[in-house]
ROSE-4610 file (N, C-alpha, C; in Angstrom, 1 decimal, always signed):
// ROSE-4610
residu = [X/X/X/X/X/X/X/X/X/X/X/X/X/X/X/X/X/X/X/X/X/X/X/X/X/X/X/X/X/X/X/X/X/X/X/X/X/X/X/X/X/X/X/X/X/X/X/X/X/X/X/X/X/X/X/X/X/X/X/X/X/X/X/X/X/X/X/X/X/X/X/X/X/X/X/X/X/X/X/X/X/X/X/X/X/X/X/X/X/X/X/X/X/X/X/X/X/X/X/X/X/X/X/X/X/X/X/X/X/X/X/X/X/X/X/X/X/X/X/X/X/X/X/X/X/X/X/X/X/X/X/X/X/X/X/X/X/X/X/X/X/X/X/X/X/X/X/X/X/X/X/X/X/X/X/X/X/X/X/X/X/X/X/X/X/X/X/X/X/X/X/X/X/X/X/X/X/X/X/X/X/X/X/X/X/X/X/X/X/X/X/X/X/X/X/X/X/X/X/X/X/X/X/X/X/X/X/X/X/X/X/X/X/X/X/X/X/X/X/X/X/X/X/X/X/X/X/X/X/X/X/X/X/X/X/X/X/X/X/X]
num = [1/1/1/2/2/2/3/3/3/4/4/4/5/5/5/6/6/6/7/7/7/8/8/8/9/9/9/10/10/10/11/11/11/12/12/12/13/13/13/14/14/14/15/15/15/16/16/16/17/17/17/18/18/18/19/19/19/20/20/20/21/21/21/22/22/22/23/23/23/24/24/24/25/25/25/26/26/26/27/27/27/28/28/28/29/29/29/30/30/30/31/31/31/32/32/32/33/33/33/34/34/34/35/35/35/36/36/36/37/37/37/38/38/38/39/39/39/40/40/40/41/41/41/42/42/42/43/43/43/44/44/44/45/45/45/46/46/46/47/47/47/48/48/48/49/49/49/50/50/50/51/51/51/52/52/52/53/53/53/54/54/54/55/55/55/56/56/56/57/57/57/58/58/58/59/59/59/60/60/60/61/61/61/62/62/62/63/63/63/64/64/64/65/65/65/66/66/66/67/67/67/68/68/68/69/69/69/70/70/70/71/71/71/72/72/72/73/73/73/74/74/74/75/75/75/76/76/76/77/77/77/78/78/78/79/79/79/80/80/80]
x = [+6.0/+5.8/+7.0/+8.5/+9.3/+9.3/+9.1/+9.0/+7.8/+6.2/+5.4/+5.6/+4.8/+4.7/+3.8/+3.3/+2.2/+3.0/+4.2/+4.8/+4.9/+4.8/+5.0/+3.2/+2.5/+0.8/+0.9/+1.5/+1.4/+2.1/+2.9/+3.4/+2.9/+2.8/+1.4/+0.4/+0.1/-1.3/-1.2/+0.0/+0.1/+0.9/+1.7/+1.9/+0.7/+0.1/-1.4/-2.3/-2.4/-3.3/-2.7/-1.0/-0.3/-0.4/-1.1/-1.0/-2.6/-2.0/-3.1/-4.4/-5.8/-6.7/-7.3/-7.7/-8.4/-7.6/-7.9/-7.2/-7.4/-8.6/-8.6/-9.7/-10.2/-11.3/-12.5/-12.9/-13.9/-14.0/-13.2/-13.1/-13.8/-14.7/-15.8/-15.4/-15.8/-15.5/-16.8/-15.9/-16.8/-18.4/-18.7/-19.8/-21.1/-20.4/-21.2/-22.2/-21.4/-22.2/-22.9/-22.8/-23.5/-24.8/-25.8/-27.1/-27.6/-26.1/-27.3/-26.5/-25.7/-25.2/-26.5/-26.9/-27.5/-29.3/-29.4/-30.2/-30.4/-29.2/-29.2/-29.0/-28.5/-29.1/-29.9/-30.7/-32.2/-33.5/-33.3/-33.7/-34.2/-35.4/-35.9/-35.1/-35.4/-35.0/-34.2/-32.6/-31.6/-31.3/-31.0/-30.7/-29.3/-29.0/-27.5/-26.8/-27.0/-25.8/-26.9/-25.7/-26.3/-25.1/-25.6/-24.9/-24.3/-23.4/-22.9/-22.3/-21.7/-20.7/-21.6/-21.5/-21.9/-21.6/-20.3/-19.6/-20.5/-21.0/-21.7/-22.8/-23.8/-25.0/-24.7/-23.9/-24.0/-23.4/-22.3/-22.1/-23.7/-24.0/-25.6/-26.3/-26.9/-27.3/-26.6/-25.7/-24.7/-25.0/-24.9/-25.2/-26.5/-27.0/-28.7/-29.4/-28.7/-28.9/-28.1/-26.8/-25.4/-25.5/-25.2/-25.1/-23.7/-23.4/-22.3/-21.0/-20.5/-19.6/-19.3/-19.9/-19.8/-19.5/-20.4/-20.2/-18.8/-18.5/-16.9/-15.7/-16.0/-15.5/-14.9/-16.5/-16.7/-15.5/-15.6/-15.2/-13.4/-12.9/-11.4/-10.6/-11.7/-11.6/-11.3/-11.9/-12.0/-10.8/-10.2/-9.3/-9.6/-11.3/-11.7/-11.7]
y = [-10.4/-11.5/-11.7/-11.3/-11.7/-11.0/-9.5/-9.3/-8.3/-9.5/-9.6/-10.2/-9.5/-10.3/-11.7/-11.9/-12.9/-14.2/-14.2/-14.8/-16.2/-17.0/-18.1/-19.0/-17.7/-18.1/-18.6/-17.4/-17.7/-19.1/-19.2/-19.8/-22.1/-21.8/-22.5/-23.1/-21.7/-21.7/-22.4/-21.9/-23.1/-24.0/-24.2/-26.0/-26.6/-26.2/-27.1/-27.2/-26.2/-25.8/-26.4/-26.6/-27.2/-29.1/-29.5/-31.1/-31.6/-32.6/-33.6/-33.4/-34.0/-34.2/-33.4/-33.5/-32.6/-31.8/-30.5/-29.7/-29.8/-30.1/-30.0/-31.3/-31.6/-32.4/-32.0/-30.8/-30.1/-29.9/-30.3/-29.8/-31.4/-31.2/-31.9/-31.8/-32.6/-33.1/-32.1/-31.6/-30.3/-31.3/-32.6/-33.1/-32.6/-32.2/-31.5/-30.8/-29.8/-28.5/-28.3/-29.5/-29.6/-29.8/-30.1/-30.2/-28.5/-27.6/-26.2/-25.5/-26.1/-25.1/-25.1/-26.7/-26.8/-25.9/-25.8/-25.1/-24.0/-23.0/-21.7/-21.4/-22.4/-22.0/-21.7/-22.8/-22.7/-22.3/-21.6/-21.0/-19.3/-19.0/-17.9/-16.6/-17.0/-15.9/-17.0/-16.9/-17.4/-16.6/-17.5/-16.9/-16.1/-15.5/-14.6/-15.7/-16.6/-17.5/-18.9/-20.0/-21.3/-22.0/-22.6/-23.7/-24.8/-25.6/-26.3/-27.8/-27.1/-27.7/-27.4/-28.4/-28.2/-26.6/-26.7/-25.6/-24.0/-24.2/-22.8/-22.8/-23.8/-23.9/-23.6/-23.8/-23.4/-21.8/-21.2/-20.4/-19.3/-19.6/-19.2/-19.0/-20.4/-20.1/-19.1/-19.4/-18.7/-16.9/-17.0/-15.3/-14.8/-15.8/-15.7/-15.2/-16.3/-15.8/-15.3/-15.3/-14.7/-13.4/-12.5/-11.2/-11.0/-10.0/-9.4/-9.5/-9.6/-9.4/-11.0/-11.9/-13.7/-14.0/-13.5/-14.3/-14.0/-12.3/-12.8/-13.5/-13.3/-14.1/-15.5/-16.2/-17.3/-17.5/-16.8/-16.6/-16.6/-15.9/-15.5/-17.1/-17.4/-19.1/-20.0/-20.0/-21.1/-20.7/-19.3/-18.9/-18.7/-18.4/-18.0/-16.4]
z = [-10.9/-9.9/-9.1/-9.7/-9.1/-7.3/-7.9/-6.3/-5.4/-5.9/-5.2/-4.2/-3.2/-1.9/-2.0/-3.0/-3.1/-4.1/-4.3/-4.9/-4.7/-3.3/-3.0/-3.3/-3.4/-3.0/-5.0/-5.8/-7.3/-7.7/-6.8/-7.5/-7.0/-5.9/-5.3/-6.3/-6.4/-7.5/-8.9/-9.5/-10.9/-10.7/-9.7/-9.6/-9.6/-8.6/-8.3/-9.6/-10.6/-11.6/-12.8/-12.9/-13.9/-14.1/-12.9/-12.6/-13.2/-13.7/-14.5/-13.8/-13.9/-13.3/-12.0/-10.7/-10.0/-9.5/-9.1/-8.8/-7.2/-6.8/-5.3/-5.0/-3.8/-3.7/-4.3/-4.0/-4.3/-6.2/-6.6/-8.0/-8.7/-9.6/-10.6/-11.8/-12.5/-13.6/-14.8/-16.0/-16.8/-17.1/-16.9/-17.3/-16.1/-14.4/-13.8/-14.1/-14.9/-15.1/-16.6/-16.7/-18.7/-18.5/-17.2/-17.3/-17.0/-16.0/-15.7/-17.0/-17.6/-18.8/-20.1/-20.6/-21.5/-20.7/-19.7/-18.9/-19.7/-19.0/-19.2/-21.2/-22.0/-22.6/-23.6/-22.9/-23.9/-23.2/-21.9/-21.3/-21.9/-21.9/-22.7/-21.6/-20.5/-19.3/-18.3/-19.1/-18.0/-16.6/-15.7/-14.3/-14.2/-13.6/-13.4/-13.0/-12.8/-11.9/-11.7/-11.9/-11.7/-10.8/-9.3/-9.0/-9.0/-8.4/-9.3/-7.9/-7.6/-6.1/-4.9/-3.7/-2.7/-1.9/-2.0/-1.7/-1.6/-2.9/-3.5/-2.9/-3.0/-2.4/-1.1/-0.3/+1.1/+1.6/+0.3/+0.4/+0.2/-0.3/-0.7/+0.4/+1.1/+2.5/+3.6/+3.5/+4.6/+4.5/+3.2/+2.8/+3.2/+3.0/+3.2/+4.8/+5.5/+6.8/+7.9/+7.3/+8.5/+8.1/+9.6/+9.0/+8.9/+8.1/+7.5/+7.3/+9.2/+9.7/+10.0/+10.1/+10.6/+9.2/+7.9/+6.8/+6.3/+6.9/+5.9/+6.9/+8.7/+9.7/+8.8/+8.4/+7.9/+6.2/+5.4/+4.4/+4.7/+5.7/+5.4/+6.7/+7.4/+8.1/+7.0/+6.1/+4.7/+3.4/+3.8/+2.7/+1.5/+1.5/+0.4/+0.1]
């Protein structure tokens, strides 16, 4: 790590990840996801993926109807 180029982004990343409570706005509390967890499983035929965050759901649509070249336009705008 010391002499990646991505060093300032790592190290970014666990200050922010090292601090108490939410990590960003968008970040929910683990009780969110305990209604699609207990879902998936007792579900006879679980889904590949369950959503969770606004975020996702729209990433979803977006995929759905942007073609290709906009969605990842879209994706590298957001710094995802």
């Amino acid at each position: 790590m010391e002499n990646s180029r991505h060093k300032k982004g790592y190290e970014e990343a666990i200050a922010r990840l090292s601090k108490e409570g939410a990590t960003s706005s968008q970040t929910l509390p683990a009780s969110a996801v305990v209604n699609k967890l207990i879902h998936a499983l007792e579900s006879p035929r679980p889904r590949a993926r369950y959503y969770v965050t606004l975020p996702t759901y729209g990433a979803v649509l977006m995929r759905r109807v942007l073609p290709t070249c906009l969605l990842d336009w879209v994706m590298r705008r957001q710094g995802a």
